[in-house]
Gaussian input, Z-matrix of N, CA and C with variables (Angstrom, degrees):
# hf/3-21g

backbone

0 1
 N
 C     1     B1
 C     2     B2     1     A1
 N     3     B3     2     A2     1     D1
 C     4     B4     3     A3     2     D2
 C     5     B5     4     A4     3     D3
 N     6     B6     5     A5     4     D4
 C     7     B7     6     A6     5     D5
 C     8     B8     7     A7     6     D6
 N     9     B9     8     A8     7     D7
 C    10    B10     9     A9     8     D8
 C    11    B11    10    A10     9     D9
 N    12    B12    11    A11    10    D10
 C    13    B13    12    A12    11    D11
 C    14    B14    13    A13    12    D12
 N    15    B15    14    A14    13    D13
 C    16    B16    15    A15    14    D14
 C    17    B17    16    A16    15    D15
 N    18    B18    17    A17    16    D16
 C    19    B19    18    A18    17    D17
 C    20    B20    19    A19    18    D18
 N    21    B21    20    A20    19    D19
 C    22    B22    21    A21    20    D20
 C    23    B23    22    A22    21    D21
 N    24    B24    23    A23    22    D22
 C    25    B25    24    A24    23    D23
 C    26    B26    25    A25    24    D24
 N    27    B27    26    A26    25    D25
 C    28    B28    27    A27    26    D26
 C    29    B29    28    A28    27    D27
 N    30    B30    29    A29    28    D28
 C    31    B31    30    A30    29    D29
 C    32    B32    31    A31    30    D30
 N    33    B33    32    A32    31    D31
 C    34    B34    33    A33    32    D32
 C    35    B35    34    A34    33    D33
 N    36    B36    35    A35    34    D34
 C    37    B37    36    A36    35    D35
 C    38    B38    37    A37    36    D36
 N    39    B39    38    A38    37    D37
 C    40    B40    39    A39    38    D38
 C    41    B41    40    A40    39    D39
 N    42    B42    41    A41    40    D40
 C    43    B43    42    A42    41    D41
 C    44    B44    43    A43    42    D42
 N    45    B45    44    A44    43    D43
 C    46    B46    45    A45    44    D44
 C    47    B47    46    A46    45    D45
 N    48    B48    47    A47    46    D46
 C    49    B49    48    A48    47    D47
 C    50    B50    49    A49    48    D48
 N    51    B51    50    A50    49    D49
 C    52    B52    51    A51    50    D50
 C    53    B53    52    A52    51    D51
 N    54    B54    53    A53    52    D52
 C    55    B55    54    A54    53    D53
 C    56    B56    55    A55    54    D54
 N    57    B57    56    A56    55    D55
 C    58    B58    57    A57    56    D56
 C    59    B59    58    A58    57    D57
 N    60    B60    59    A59    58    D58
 C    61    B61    60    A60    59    D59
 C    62    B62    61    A61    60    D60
 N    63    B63    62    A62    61    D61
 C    64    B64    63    A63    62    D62
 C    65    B65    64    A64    63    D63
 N    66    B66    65    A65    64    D64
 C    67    B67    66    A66    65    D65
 C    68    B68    67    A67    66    D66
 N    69    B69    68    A68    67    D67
 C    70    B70    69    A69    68    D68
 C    71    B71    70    A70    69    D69
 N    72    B72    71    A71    70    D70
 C    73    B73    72    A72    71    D71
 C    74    B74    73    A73    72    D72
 N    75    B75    74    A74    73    D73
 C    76    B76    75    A75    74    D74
 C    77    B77    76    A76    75    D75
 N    78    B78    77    A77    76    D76
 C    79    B79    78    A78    77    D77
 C    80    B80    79    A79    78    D78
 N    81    B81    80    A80    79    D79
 C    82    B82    81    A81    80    D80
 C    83    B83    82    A82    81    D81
 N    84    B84    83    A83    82    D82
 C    85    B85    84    A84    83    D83
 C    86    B86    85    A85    84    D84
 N    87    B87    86    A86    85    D85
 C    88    B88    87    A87    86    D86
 C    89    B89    88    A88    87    D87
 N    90    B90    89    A89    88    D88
 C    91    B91    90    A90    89    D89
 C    92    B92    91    A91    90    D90
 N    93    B93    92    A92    91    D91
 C    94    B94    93    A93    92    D92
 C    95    B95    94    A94    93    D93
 N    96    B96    95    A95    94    D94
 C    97    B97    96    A96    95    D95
 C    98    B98    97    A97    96    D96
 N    99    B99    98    A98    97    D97
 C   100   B100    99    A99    98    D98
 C   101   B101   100   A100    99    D99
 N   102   B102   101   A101   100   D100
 C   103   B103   102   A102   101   D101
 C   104   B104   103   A103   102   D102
 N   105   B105   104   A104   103   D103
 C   106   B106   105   A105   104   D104
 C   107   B107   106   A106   105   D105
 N   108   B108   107   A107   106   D106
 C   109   B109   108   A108   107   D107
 C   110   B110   109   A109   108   D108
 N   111   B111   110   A110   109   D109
 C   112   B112   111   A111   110   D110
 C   113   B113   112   A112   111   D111
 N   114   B114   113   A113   112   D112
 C   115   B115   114   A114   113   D113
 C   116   B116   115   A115   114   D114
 N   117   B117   116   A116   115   D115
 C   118   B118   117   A117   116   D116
 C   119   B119   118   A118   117   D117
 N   120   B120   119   A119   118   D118
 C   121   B121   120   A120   119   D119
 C   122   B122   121   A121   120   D120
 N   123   B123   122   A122   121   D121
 C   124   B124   123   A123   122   D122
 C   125   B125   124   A124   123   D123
 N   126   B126   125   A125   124   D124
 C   127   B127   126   A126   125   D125
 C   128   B128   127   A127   126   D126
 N   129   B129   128   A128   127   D127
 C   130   B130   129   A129   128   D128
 C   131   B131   130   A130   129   D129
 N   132   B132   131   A131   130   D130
 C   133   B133   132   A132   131   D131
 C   134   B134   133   A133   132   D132
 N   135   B135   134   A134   133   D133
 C   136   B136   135   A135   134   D134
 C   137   B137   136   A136   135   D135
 N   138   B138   137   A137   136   D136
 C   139   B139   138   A138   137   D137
 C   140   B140   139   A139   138   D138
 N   141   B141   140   A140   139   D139
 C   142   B142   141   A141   140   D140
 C   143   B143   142   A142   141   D141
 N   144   B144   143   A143   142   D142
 C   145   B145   144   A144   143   D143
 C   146   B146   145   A145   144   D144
 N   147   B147   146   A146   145   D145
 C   148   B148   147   A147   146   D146
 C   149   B149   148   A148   147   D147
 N   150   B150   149   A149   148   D148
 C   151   B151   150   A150   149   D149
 C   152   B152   151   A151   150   D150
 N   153   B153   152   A152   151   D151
 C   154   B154   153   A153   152   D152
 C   155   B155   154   A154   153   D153
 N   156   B156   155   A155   154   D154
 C   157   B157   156   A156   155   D155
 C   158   B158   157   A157   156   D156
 N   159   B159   158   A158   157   D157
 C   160   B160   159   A159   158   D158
 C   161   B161   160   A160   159   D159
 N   162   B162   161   A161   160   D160
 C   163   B163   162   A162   161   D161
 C   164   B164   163   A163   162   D162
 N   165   B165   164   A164   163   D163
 C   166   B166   165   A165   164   D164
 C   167   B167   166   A166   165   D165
 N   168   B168   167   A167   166   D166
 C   169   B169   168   A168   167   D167
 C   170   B170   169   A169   168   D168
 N   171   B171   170   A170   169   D169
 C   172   B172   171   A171   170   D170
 C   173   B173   172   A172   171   D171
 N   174   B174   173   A173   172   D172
 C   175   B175   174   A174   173   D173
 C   176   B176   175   A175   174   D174
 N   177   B177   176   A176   175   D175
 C   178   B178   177   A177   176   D176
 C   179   B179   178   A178   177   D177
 N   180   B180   179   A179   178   D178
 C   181   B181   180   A180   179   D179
 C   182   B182   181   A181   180   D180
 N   183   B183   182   A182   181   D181
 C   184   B184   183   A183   182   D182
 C   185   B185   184   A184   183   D183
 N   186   B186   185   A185   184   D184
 C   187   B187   186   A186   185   D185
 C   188   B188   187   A187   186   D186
 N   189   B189   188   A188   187   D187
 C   190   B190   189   A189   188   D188
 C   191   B191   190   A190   189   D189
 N   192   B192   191   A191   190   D190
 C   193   B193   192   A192   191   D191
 C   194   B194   193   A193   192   D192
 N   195   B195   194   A194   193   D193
 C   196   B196   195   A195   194   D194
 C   197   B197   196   A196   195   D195
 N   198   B198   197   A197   196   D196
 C   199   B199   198   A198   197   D197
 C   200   B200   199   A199   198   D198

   B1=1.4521
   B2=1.5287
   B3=1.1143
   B4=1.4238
   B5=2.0045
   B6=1.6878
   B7=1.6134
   B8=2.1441
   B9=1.0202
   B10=1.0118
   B11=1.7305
   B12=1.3890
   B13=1.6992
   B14=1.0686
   B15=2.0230
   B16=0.9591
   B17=2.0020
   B18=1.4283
   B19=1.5555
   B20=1.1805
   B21=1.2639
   B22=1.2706
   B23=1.4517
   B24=1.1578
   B25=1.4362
   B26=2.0312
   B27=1.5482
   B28=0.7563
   B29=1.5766
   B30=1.3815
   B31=1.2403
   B32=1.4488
   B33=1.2273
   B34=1.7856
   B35=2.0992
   B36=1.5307
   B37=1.4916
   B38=1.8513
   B39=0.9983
   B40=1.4138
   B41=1.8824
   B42=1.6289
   B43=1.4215
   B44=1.4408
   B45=1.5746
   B46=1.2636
   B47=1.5156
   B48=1.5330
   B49=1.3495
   B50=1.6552
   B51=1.3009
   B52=1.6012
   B53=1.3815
   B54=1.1609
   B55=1.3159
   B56=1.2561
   B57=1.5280
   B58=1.1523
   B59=1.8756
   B60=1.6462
   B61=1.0722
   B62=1.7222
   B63=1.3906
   B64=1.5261
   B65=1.3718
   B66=1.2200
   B67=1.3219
   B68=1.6919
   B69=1.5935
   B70=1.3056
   B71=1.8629
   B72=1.2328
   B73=1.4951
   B74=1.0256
   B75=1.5395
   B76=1.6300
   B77=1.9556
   B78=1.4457
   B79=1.5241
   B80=0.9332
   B81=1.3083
   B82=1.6874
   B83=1.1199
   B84=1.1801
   B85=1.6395
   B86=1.3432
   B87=0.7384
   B88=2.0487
   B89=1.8447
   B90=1.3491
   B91=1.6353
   B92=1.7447
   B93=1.5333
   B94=1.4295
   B95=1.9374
   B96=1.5103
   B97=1.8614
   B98=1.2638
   B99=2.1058
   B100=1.9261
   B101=1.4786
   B102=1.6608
   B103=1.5047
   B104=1.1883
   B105=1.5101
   B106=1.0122
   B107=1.7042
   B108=1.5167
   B109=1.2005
   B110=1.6258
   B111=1.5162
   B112=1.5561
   B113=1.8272
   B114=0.8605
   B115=1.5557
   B116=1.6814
   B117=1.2827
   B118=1.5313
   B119=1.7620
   B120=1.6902
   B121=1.4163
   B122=1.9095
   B123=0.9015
   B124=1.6671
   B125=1.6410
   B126=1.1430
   B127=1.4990
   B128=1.6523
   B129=1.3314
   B130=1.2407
   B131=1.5685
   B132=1.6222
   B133=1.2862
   B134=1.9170
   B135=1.0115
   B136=1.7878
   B137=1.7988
   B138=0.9851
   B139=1.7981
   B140=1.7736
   B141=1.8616
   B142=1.9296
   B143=1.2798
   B144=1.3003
   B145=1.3503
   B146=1.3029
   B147=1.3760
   B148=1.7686
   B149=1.2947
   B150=1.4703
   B151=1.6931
   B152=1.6816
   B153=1.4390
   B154=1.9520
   B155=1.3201
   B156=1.7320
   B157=1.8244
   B158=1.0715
   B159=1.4590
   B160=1.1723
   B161=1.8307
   B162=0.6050
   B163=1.9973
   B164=1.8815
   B165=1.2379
   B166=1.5587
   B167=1.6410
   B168=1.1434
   B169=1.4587
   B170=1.4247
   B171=1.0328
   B172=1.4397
   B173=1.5085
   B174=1.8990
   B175=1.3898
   B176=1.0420
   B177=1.1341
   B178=2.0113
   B179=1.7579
   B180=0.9640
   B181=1.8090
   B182=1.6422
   B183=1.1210
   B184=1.9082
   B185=1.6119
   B186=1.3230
   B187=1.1567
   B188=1.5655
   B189=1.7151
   B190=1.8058
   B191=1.1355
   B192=1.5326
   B193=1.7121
   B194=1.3702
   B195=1.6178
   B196=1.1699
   B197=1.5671
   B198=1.0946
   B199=1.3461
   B200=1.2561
   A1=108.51
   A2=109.03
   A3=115.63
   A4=105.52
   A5=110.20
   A6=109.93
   A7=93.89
   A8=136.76
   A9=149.63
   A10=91.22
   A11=120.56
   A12=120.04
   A13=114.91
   A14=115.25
   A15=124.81
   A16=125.50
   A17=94.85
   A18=107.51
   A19=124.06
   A20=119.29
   A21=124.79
   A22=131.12
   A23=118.53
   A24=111.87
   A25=88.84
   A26=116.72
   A27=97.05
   A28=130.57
   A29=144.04
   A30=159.53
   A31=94.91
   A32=128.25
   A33=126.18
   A34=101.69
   A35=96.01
   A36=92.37
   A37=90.19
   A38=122.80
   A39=130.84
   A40=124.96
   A41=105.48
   A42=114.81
   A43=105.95
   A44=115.23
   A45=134.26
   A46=98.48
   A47=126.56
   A48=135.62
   A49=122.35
   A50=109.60
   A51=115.46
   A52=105.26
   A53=153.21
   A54=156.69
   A55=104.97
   A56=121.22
   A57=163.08
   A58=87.40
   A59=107.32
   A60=126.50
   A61=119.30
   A62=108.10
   A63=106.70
   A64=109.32
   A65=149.44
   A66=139.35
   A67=124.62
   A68=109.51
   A69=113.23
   A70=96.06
   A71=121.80
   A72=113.03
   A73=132.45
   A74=122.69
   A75=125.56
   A76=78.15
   A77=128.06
   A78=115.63
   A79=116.10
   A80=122.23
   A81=118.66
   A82=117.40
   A83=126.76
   A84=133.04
   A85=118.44
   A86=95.86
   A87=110.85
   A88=102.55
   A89=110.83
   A90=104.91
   A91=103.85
   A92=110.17
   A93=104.35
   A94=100.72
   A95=107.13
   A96=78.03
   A97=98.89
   A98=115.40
   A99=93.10
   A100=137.45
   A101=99.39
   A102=107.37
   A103=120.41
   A104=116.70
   A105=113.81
   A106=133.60
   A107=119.50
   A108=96.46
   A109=139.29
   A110=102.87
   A111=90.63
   A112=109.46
   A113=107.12
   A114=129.39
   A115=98.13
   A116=124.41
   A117=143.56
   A118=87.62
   A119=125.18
   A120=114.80
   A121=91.40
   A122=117.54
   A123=102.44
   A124=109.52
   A125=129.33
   A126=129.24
   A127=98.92
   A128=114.09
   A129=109.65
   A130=144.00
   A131=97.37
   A132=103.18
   A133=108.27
   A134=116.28
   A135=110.15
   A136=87.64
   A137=110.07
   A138=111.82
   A139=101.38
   A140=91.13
   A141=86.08
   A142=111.44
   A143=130.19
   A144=135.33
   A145=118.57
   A146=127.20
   A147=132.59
   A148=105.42
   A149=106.08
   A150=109.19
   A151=108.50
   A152=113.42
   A153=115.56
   A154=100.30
   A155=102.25
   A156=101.55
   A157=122.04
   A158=135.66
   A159=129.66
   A160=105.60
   A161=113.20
   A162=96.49
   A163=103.96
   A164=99.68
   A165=83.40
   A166=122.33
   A167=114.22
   A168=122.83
   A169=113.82
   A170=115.08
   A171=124.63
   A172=125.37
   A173=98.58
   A174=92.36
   A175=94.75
   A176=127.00
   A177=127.58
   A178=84.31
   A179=123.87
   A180=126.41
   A181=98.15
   A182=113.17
   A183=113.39
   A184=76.77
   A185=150.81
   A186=125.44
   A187=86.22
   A188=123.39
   A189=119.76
   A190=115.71
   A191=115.10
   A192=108.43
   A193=120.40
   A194=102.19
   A195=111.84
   A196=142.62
   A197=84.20
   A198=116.62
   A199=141.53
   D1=105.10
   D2=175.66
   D3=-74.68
   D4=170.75
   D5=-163.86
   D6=-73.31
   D7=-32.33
   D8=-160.44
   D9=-61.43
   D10=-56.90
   D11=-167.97
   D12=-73.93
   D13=-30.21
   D14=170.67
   D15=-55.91
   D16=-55.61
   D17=154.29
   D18=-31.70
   D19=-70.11
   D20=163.34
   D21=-54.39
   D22=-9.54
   D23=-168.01
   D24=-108.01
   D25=-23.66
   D26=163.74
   D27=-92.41
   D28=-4.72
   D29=-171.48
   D30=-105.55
   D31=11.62
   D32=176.81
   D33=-127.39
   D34=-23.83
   D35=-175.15
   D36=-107.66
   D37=-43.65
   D38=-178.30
   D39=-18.15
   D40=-43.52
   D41=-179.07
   D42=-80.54
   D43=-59.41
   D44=167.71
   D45=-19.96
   D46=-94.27
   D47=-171.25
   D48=-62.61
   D49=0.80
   D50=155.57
   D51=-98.55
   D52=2.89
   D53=-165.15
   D54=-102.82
   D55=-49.56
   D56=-131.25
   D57=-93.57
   D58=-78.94
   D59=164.99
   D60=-31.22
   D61=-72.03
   D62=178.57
   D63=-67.63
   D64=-19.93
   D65=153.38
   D66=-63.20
   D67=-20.00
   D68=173.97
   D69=-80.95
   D70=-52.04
   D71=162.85
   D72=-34.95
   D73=-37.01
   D74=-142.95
   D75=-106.18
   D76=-31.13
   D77=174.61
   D78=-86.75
   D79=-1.16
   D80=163.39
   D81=-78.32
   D82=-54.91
   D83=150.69
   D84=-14.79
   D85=-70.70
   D86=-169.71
   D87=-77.20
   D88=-26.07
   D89=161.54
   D90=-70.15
   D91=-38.24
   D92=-166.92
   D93=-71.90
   D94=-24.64
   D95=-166.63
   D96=-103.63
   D97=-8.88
   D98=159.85
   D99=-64.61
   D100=-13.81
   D101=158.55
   D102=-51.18
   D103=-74.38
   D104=176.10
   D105=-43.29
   D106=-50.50
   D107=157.04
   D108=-86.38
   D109=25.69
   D110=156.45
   D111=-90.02
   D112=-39.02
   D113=168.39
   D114=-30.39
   D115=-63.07
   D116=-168.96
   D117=-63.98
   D118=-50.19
   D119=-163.79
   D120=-83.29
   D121=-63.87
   D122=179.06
   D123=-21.94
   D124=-60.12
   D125=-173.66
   D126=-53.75
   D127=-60.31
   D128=169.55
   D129=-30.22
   D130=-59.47
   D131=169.02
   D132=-74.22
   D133=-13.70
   D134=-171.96
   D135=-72.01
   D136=-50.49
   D137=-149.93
   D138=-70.04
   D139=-33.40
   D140=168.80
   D141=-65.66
   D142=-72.08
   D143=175.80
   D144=-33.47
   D145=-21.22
   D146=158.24
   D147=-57.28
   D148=-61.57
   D149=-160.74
   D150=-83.34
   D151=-15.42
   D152=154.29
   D153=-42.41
   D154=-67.83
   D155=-163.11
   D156=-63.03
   D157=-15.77
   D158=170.33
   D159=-96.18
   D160=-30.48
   D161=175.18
   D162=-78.25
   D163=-19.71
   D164=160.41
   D165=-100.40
   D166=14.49
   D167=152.64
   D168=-87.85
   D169=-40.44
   D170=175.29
   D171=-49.80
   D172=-37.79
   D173=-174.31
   D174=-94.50
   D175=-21.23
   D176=-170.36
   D177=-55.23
   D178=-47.28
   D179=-165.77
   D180=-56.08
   D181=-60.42
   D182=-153.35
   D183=-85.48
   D184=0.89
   D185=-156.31
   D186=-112.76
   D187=-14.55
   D188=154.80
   D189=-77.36
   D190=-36.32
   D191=174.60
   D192=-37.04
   D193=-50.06
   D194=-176.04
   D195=-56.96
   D196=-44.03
   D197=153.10
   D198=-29.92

């Protein structure tokens, strides 16, 4: 392999495997901040599902008053 094929083999694979690279970055990212907001909807759904269970205790209550 003379420097000429070498050149070439790198300025022909070179874009390809930086492309390659910043797209393996750019989905790590976006894996790292869809974590985070599922993380943000888990809290979400926990704190609804708190305040479900208690308004359906609540009505179970006026729903003996009534009674």
């Amino acid at each position: 392999m003379d420097i000429n094929t070498i050149t070439q083999f790198i300025g022909t694979l070179g874009f390809p495997i930086a492309a390659c690279c910043v797209l393996f970055w750019y989905l790590q990212r976006e894996s790292d901040n869809h974590k985070k907001e599922m993380d943000g909807m888990k809290e979400a759904i926990n704190a609804n599902t708190s305040i479900i269970t208690e308004l359906k205790l609540l009505i179970q209550q006026l729903a003996e008053r009534i009674h």
